[in-house]
N, C-alpha and C positions, 0 to 999 in steps of 0.2 A: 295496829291497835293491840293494847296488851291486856290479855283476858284473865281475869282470876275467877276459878273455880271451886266452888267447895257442896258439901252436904254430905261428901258421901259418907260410907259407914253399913257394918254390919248391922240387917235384918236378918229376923227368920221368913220361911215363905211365906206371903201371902201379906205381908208386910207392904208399907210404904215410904218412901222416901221424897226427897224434894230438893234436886239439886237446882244451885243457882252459879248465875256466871255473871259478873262483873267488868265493865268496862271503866273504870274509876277516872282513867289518865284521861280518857278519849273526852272531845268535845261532841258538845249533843246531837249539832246536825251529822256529824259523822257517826255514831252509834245509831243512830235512828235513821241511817241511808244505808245500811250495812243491813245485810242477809245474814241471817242467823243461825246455826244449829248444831246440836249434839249426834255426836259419832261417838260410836265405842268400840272397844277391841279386845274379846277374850284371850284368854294364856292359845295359843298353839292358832289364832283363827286370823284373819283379816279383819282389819278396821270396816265398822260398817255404820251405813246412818240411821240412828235412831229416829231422829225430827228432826224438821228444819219448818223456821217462821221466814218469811221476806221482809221486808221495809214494808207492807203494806198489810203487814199481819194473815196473809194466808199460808197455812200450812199444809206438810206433809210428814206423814208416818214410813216411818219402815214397817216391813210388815209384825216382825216381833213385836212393836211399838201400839201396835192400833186396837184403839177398847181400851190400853190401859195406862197408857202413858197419854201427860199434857205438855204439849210445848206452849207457853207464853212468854210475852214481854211487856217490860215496863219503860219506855223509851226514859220517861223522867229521871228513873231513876239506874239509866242504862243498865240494864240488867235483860239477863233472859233466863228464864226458870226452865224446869222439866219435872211435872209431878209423873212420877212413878207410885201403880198401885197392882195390887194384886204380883207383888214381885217373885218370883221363880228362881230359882238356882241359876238358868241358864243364863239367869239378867248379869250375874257375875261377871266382872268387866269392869276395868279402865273407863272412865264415861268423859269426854274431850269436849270441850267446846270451840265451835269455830267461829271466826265471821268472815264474808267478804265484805270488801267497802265497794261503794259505787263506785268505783274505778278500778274493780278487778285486785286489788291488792287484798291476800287471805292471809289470815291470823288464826292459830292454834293458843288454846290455854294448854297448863304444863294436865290438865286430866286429876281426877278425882274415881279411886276405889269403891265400888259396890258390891258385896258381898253378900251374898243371899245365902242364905244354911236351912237346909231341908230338915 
């Protein structure tokens, strides 16, 4: 499944943003049977999970994530979003979207820049 990413862009903190991920090629039942979520990866740190939605829209936060950040989706219009709010310096990071499909095959978007300025 081939993901495009965008929204990112500098804020200052406390800022919000609204990234969204795209699945334009993929057919609907395969977008909408595919688990969903956003990873990111600061300069010097490991890739880690921001959210993740399932096919049956229950999520989960990373802990950086929780209280301030939303993972949703819009199967129709295959897409998965990620509101970000009350943003921090540390939110600074690469922001990746992934999906698996029902049959275990995973997909990375090329990542979208977030920069938070104190």
């Amino acid at each position: 499944m081939q993901l495009q990413a965008c929204g990112g862009g500098l804020v200052q903190a406390g800022g919000s943003l609204r990234l969204s991920c795209a699945a334009p090629r993929s057919i609907f039942s395969t977008f909408s049977g595919s688990d969903m979520a956003w990873y990111r990866q600061a300069p010097g740190k490991e890739r880690e999970l921001v959210a993740s939605i399932t096919r049956n829209h229950n999520t989960k936060y990373g802990d950086a994530a929780k209280g301030r950040f939303t993972i949703s989706r819009v199967n129709a219009k295959k897409t998965v979003y990620l509101q970000m709010n009350s943003l921090k310096p540390d939110d600074t990071a690469v922001y990746y979207c992934y999906a698996e499909r029902f049959d275990g095959v995973e997909s990375w978007g090329k990542g979208t820049l977030v920069t938070v300025s104190s």
